[in-house]
Backbone as JSON, one array per atom type, in Angstrom:
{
  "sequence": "XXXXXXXXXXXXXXXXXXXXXXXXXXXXXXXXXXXXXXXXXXXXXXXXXXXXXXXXXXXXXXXXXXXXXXXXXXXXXXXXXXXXXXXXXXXXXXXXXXXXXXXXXXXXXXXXXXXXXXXXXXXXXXXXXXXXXXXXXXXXXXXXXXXXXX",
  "N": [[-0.9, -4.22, -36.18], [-2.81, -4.53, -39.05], [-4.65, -2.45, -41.41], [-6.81, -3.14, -43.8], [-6.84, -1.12, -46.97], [-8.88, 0.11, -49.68], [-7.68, -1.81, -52.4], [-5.22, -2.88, -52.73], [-3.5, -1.38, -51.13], [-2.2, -1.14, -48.38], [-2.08, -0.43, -44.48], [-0.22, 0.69, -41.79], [-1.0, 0.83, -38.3], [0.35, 2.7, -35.75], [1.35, 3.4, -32.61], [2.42, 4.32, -29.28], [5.52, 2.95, -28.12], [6.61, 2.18, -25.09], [10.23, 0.76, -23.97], [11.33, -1.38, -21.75], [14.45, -2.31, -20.45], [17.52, -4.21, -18.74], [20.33, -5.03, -18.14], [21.51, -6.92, -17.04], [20.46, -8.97, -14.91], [21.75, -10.02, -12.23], [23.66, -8.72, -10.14], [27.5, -8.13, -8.2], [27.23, -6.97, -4.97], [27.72, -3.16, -4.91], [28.65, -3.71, -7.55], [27.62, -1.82, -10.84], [25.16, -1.79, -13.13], [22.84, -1.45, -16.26], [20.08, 0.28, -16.86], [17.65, 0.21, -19.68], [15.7, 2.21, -21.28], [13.37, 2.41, -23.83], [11.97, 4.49, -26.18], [9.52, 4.84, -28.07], [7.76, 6.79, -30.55], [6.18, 10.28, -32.03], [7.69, 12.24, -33.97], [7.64, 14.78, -33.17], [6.62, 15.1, -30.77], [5.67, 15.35, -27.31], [8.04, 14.67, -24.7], [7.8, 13.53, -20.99], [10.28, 12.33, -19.36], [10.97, 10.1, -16.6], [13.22, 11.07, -14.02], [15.82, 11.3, -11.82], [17.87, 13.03, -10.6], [17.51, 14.25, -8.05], [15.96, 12.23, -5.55], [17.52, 10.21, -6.38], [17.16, 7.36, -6.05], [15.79, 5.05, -7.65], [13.92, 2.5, -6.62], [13.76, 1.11, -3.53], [16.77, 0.82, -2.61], [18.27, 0.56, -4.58], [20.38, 2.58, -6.18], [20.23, 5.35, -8.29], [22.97, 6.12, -10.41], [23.76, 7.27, -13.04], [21.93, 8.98, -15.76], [21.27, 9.02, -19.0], [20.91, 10.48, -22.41], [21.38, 8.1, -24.82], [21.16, 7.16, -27.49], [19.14, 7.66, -30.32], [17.41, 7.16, -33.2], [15.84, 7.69, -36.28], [12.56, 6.52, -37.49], [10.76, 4.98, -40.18], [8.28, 7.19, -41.45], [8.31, 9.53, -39.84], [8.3, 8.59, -36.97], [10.09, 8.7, -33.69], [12.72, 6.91, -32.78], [13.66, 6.92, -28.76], [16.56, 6.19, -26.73], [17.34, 5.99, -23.6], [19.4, 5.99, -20.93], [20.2, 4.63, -17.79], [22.12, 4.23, -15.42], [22.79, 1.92, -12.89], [23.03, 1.0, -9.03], [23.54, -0.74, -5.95], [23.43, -1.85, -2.83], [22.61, -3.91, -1.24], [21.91, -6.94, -0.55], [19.9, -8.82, -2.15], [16.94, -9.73, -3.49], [15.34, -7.36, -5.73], [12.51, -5.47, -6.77], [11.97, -3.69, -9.22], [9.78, -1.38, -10.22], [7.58, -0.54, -13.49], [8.38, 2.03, -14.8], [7.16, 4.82, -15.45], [6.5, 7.24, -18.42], [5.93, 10.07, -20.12], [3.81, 11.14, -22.7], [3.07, 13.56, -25.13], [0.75, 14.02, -22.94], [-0.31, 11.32, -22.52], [-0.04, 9.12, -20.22], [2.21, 6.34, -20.1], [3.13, 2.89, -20.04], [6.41, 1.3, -18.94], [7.99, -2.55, -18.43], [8.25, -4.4, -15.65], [10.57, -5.16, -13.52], [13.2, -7.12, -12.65], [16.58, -7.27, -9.79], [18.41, -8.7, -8.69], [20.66, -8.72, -6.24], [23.93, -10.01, -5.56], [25.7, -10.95, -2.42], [28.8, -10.42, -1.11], [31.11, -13.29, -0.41], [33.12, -12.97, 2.7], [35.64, -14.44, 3.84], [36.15, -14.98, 7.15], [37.53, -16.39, 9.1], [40.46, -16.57, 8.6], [41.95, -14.37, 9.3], [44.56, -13.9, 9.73], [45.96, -13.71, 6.63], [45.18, -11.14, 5.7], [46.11, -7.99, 4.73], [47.38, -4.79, 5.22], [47.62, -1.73, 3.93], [49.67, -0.72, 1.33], [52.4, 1.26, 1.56], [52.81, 4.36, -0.03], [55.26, 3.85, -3.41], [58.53, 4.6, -3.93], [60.36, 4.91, -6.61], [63.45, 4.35, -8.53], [64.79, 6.82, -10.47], [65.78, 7.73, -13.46], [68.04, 9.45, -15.84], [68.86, 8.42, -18.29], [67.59, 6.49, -18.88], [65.24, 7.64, -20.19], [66.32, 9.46, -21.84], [66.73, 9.79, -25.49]],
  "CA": [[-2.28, -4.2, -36.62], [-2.81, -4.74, -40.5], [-5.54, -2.59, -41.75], [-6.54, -2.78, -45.27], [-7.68, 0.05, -47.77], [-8.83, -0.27, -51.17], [-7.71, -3.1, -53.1], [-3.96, -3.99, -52.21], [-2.68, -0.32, -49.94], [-2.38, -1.42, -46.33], [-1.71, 0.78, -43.86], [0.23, 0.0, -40.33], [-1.21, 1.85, -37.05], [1.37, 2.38, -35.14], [1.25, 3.52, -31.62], [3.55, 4.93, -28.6], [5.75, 2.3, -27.45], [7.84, 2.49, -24.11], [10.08, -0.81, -24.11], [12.45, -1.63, -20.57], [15.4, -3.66, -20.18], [18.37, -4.56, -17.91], [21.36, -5.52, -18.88], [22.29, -8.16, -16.27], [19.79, -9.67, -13.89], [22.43, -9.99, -10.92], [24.98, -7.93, -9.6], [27.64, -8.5, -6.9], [27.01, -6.07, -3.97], [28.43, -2.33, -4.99], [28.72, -2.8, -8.99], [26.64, -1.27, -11.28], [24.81, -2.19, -14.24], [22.46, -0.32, -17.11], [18.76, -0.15, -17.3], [17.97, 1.61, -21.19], [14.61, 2.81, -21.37], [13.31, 3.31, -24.94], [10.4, 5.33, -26.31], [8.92, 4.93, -29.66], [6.95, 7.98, -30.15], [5.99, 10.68, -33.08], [8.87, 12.99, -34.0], [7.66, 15.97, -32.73], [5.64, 14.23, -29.51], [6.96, 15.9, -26.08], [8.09, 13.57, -23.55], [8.2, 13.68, -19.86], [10.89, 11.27, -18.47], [11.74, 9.76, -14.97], [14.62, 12.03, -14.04], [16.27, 10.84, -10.74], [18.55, 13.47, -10.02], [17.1, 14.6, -6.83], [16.4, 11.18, -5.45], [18.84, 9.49, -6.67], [16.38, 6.02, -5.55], [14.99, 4.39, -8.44], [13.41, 1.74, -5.7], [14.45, 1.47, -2.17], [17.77, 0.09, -2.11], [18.77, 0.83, -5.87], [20.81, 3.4, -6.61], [20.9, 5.42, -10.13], [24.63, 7.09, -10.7], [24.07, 8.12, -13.99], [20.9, 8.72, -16.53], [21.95, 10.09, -20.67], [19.91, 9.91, -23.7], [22.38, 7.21, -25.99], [20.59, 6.62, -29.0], [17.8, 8.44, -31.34], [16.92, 6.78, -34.78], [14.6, 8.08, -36.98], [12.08, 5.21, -38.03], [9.67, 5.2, -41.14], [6.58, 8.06, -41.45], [8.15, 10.4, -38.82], [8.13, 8.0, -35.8], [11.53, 8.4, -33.37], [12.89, 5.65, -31.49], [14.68, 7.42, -28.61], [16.92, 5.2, -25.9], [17.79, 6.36, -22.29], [20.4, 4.87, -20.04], [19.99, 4.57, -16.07], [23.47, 3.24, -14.6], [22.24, 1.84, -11.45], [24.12, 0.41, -8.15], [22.64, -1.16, -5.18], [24.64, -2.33, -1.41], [21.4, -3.95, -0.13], [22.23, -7.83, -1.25], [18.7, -9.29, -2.12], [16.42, -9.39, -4.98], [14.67, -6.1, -5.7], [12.08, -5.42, -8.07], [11.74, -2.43, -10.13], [8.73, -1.14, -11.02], [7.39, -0.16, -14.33], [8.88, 3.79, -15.26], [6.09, 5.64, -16.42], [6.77, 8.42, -19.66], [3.96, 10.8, -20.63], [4.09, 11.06, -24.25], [1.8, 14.3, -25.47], [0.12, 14.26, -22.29], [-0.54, 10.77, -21.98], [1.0, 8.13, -19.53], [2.7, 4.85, -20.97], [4.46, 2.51, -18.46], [7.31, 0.2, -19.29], [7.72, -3.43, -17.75], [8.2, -4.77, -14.78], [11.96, -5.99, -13.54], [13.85, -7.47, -11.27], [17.72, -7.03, -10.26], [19.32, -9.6, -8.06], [22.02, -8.13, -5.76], [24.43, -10.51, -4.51], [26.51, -10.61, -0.97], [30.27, -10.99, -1.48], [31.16, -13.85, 0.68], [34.1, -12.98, 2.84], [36.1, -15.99, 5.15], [36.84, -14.36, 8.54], [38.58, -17.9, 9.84], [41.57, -16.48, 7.88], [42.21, -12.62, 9.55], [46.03, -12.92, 9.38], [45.99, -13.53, 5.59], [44.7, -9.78, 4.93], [47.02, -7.6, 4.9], [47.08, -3.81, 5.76], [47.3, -1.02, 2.6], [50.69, -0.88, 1.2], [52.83, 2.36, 1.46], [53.72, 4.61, -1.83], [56.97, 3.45, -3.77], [59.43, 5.52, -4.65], [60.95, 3.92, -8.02], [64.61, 4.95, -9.06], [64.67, 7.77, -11.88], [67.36, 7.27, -14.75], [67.82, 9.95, -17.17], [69.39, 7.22, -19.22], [66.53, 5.51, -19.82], [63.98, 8.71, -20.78], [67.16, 10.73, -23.03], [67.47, 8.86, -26.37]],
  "C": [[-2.26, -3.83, -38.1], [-4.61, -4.17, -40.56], [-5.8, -2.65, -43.42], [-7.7, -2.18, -45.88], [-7.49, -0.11, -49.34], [-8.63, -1.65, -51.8], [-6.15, -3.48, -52.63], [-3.29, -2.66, -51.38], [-3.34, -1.3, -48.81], [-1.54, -0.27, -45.95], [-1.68, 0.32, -42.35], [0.0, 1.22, -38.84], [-0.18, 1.87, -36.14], [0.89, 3.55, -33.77], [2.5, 3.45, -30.84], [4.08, 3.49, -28.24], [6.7, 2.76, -26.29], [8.71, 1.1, -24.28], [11.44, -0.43, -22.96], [13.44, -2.55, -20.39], [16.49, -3.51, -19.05], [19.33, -4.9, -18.48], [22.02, -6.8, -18.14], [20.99, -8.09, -15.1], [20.52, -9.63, -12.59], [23.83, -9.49, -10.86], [25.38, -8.68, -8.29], [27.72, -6.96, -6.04], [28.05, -5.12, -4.25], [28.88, -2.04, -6.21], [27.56, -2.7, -9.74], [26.37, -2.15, -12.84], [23.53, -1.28, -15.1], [20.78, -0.99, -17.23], [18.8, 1.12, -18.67], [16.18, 1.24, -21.17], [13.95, 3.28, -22.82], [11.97, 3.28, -25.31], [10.3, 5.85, -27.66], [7.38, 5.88, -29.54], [6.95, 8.99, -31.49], [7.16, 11.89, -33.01], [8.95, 14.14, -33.33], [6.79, 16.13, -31.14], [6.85, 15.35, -28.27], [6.82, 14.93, -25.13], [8.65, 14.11, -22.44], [8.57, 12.56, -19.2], [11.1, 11.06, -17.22], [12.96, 10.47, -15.02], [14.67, 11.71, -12.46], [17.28, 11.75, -9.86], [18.42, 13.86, -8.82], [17.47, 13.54, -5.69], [17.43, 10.29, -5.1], [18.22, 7.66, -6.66], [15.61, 5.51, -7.13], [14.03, 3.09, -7.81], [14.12, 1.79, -4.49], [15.26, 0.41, -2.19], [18.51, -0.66, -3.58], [18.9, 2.15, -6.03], [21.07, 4.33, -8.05], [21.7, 6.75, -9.78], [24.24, 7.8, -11.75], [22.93, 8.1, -14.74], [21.88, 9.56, -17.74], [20.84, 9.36, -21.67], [21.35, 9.26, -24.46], [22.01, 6.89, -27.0], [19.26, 7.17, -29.37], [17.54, 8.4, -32.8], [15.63, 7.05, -35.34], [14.0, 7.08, -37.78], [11.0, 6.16, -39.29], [8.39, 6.27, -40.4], [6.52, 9.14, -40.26], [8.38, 10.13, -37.57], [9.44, 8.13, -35.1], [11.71, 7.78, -32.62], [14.38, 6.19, -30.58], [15.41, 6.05, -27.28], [17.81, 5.76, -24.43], [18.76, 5.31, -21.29], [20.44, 5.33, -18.93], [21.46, 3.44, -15.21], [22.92, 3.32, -13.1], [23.08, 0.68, -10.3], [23.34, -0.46, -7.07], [23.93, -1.85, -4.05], [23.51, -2.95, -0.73], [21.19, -5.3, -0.96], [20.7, -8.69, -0.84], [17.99, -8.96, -3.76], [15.02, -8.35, -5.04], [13.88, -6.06, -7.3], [11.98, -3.95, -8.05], [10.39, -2.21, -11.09], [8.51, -0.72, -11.98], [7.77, 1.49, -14.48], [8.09, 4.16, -15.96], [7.05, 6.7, -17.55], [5.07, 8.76, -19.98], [4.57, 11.39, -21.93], [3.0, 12.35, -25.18], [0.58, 14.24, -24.43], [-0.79, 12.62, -21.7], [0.29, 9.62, -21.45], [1.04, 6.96, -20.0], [3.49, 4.51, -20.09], [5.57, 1.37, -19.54], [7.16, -1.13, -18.61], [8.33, -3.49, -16.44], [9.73, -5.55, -14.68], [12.39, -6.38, -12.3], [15.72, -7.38, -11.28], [18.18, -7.64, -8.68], [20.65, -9.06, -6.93], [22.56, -9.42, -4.82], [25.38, -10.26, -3.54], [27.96, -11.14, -1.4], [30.63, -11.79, -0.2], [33.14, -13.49, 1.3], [34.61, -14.12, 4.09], [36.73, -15.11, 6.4], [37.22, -15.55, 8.88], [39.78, -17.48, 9.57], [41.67, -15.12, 8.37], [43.37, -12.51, 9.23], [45.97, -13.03, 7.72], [45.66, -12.46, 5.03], [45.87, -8.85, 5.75], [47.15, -6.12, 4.35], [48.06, -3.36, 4.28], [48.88, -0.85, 2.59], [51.24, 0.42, 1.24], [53.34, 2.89, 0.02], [54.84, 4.65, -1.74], [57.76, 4.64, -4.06], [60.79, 4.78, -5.76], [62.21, 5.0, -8.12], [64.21, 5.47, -10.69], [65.53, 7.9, -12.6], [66.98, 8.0, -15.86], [68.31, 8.83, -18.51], [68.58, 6.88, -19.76], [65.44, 6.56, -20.42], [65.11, 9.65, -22.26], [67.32, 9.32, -24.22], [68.91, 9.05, -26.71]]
}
């Protein structure tokens, strides 16, 4: 938003942003991938984030392993752009949406968008049972001072 004052000052309103992303649309069933969460906001603003530790559910049948703040740049006139990371898993092969993650920013609520995250089924061939083949026992490798003494 461009307002203008006087004869050639302008002056840019700027306002809270939240902004949501994904990093991969589809997973295969059991690995993880990163939602980053970032929140453009006034330097000294207090924010109340989604915190999952309890939980652990970010939707039913999405898992979040890990949340960390990863990034905090200080933009023009005070404003800080901070960036949150949500490592998230899922065993429930279907496509799941994720709702918007609210943040309250100085007391008021700002949502992020709307996502979706794909989980696919690993196809396995049961026609073939003898081809799998049962966990191997630990080696015991020959030890040669020879080769460790220069």
């Amino acid at each position: 938003m461009l307002l203008w004052i006087g004869t050639a000052d302008c002056v840019y309103a700027q306002k809270v942003q939240v902004d949501e992303r994904i990093d991969s649309m589809e997973i295969l069933l059991g690995d993880q991938c990163h939602l980053y969460l970032t929140v453009t906001a006034k330097e000294k603003s207090t924010l109340l984030l989604p915190d999952f530790t309890d939980s652990r559910l970010i939707t039913p049948g999405i898992e979040v392993l890990e949340q960390a703040m990863v990034d905090s740049v200080m933009l023009d006139d005070g404003w800080l752009r901070t960036t949150y990371e949500y490592t998230l898993t899922s065993f429930e092969p279907k496509l799941h949406y994720i709702a918007p993650l609210s943040v309250i920013v100085d007391g008021k609520k700002d949502m992020g968008h709307k996502l979706a995250l794909k989980v696919l089924d690993v196809p396995v061939d049961t026609t073939k049972m003898d081809q799998f083949y049962p966990a191997k026992d630990v080696q015991t490798n020959p030890f040669l001072w020879d080769e460790w003494i220069p």
